[in-house]
N, C-alpha and C positions, 0 to 999 in steps of 0.2 A: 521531564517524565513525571506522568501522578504520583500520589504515593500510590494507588491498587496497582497501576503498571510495577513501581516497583515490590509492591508485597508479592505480584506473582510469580517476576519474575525469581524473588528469593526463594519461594515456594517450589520452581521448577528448579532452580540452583541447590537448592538442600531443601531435599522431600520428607527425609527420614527426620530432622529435625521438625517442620515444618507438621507434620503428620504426630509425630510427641508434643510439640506445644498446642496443638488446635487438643486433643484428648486430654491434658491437663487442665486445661482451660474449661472444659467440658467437665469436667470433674471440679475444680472449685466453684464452676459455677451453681451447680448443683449441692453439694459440698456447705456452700457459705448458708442455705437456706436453715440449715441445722442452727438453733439458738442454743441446747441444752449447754448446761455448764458441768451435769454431768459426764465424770471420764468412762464410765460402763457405757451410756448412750454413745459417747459420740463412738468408743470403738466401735459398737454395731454397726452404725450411721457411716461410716467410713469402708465399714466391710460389706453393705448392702449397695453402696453405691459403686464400690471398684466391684462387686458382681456385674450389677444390670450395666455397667461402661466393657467390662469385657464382654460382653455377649450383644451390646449394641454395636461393639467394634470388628465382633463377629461377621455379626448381621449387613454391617455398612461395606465390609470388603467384599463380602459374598458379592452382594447386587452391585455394587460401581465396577468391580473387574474381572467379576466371572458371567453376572447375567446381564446387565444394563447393554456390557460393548456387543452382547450377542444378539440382541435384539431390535438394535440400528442399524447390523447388517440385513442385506436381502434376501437370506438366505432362510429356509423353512425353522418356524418358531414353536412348532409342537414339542421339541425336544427340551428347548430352552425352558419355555413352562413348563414342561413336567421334573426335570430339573432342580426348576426354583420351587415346587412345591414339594418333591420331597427333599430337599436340603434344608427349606424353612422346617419342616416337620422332624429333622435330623436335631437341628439347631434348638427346637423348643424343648425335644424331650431329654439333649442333653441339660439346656439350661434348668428342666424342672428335676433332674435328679440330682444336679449338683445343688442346688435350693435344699430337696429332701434331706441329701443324705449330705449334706456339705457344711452347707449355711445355718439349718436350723438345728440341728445339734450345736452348734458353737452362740446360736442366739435365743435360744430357747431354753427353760428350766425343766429335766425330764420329772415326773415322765409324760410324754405324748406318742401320740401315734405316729405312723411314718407311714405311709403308701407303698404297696410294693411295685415293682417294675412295669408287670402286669398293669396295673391299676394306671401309674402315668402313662405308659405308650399307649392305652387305649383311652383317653380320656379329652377328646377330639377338644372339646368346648374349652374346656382348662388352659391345655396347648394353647389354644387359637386366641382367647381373650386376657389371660393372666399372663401371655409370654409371646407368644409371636407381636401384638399389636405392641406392647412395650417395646420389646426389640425394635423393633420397624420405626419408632416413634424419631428414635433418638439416633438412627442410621439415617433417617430421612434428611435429616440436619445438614448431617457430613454428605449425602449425595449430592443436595440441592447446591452446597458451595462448589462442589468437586464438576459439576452440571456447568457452572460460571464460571470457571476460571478454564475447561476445557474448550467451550465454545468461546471466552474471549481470545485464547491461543489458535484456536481452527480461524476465527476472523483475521485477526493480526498477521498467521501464517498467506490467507486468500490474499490479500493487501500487499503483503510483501511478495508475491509470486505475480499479481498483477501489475505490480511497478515492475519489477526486473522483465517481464515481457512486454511492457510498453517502453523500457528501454531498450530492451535489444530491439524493437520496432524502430523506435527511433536512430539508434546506428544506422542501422538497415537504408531509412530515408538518407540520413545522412551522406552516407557509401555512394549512395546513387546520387546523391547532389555534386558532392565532390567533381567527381572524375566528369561528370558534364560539366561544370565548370572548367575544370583543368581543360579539356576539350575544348571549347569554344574558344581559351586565352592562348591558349599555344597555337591554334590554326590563323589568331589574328598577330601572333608576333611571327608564325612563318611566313603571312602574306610581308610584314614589313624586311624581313631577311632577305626576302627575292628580290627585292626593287635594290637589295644594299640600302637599306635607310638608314640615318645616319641615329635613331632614335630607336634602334633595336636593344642596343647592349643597357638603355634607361627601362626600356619594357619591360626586361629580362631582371632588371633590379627591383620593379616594383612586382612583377609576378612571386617573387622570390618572396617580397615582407608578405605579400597577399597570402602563400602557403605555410608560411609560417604561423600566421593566423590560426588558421583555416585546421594546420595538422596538429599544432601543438595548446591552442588556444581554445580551441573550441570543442572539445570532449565533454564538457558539462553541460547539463541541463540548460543553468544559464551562464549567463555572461554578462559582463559591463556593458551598457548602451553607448558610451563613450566609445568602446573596445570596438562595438557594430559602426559606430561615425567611422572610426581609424579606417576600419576596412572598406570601407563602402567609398568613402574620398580619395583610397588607392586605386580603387578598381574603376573611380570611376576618371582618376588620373593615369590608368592604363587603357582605357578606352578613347578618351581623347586625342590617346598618340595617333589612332589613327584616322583621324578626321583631321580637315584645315578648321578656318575660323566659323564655316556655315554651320557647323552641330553646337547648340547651345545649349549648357546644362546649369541648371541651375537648384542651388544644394543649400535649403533651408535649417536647422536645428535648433531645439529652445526648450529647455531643460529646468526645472528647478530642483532636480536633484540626479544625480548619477544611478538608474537604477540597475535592474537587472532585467535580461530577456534571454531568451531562447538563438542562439546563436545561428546564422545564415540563412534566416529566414529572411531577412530584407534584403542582402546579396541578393537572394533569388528572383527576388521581384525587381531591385534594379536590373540584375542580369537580360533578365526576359526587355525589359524596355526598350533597353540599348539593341537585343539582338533582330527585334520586330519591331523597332522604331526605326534606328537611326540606321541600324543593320538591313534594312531591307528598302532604307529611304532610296527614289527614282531620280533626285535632282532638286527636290525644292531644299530647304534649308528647316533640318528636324530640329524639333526642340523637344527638351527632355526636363521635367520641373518635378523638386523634391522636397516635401514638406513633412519636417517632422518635429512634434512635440508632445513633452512628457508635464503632466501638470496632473498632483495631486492623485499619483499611481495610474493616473488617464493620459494610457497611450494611444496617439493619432500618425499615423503613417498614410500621408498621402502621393503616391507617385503617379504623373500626366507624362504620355509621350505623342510626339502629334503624328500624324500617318500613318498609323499602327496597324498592323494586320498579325497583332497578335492574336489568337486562341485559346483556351482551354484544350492543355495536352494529355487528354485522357484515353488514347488511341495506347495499345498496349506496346509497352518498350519506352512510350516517353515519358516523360519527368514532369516539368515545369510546374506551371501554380496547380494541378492536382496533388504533388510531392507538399507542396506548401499547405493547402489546407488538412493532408491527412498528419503534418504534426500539428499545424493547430488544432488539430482536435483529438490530439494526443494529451499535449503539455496545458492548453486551454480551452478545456470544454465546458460551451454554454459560457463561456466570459472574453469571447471575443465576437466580433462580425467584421466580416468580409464583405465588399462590394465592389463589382467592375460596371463600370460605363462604357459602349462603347459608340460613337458613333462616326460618322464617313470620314471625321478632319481627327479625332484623337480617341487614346482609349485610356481610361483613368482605372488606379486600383486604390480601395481607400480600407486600411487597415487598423484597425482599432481596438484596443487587448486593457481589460484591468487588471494591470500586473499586481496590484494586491491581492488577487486571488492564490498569487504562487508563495506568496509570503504563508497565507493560513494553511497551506500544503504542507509547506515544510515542516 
């Protein structure tokens, strides 16, 4: 956290505090300008200044919370300016009678003259140059900050309302991932249950570490890459249960450091492989090839399946790699690329993410 993130947030934590030291601070600082080493001056000097700070403190609450919020609504502003001009006009003719009959008696040596009532409430020019622009000067201060630290809370608020709806976007993807998974694995260990296969009750163990994964591991954002190997080598040691030796997979990884990723996005992409490769193969002998490496926050995901007659499932109700790129381009926008190849013997998908982008997120 900055120190201004934390000055604001102590600012919104304790206002009243916060609102007494900024006007203290405003007050020596004007204050310290006094050199006399006289004690009759500085009393003056002391009491001329706590005037024009009460009536610029007047002045600053006036406009930040009675006129300012009324005139960023869209709501008709005739009222509002008329308003703020006779309150300004309120505000100068009390600050020039408490002047008259207040201040200069206690700083002045009589005898002098004094104005009467009359005299200051009709004295347009006085008002307006000797008191209103004073006033206004030193309220303009206090709005211009009060200006900055509302819109950096309206920002910070937009940010934090746009993360929590791209997360719940992303459950959402997730929800529908899931249960299509769960789907496609349980109707391949029902096919192995019918025949009695002697490799159902092993299916049933590895679907088991697979969900566990899946329900209790994968709820964040991201996850261990490691964490994505585990899964991915189950599933896809749950898929070989049911092929003989003609499905050949083979499962690459190369790492120089353990990072972090977006969880079951690469399930997804093997899933689809296995289910439009090897899952729809006619008789020849599929093969299924897995390339992945992480070098220097430069993530490479390459997956080849040969006789593919997979698709893009953007037909409404289906999932698959439509599901996949609409979180890539949740969790990594503009820092990853996507590319499928397909052509009559294989269809490739080649995945590529710079997970250092999610580091300067956080």
């Amino acid at each position: 956290m900055t120190p201004f993130e934390k000055l604001i947030n102590f600012s919104t934590a304790h206002r009243i505090t916060t609102h007494v030291i900024f006007w203290v601070f405003i007050f020596t600082m004007f204050f310290s300008k006094n050199t006399s080493s006289n004690p009759e001056e500085l009393k003056i000097d002391i009491l001329y200044t706590l005037y024009y700070e009460v009536f610029s403190i007047i002045g600053a609450y006036f406009l930040s919370y009675r006129i300012l919020p009324r005139l960023m609504t869209s709501q008709k502003h005739n009222w509002v300016w008329a308003e703020f001009i006779i309150g300004s006009y309120i505000v100068s003719v009390i600050a020039r009678i408490t002047m008259v009959y207040g201040v200069e008696p206690i700083t002045r040596k009589p005898p002098f003259n004094q104005e009467s009532i009359t005299e200051i409430v009709t004295d347009l020019p006085t008002l307006f140059v000797g008191y209103l622009l004073h006033i206004l000067s030193l309220s303009i201060f206090f709005i211009f900050i009060k200006l900055i630290k509302d819109q950096y809370i309206i920002h910070k608020r937009s940010l934090l309302l746009e993360k929590q709806k791209a997360e719940t976007e992303l459950k959402i993807l997730k929800a529908q991932l899931n249960p299509h998974f769960l789907f496609n694995t349980l109707n391949n260990i029902y096919s192995l249950s019918v025949v009695n296969s002697p490799i159902t009750s092993q299916s049933i163990a590895v679907l088991s570490e697979i969900l566990d994964c899946i329900l209790y591991r994968c709820s964040s954002t991201y996850v261990p890459l490691t964490q994505e190997i585990t899964l991915l080598e189950n599933y896809i040691s749950l898929e070989k249960l049911r092929y003989d030796d003609r499905l050949s997979v083979v499962f690459n990884h190369e790492m120089d450091h353990n990072g972090m990723i977006a969880p079951l996005i690469l399930l997804s992409l093997v899933e689809n492989a296995f289910k439009h490769g090897a899952g729809e193969d006619i008789g020849s002998a599929p093969k299924i090839e897995i390339d992945l490496k992480l070098r220097n926050n430069n993530f490479d995901f390459t997956i080849r399946n040969t006789i593919c007659k997979m698709e893009f499932e953007t037909e409404s109700g289906k999932i698959g790699l439509n599901n996949i790129i609409q979180q890539l381009d949740k969790i990594y926008p503009e820092n990853y690329t996507f590319n499928v190849t397909k052509t009559d013997h294989d269809f490739t998908a080649v995945l590529k993410i710079n997970l250092a982008s999610q580091y300067n997120l956080a």
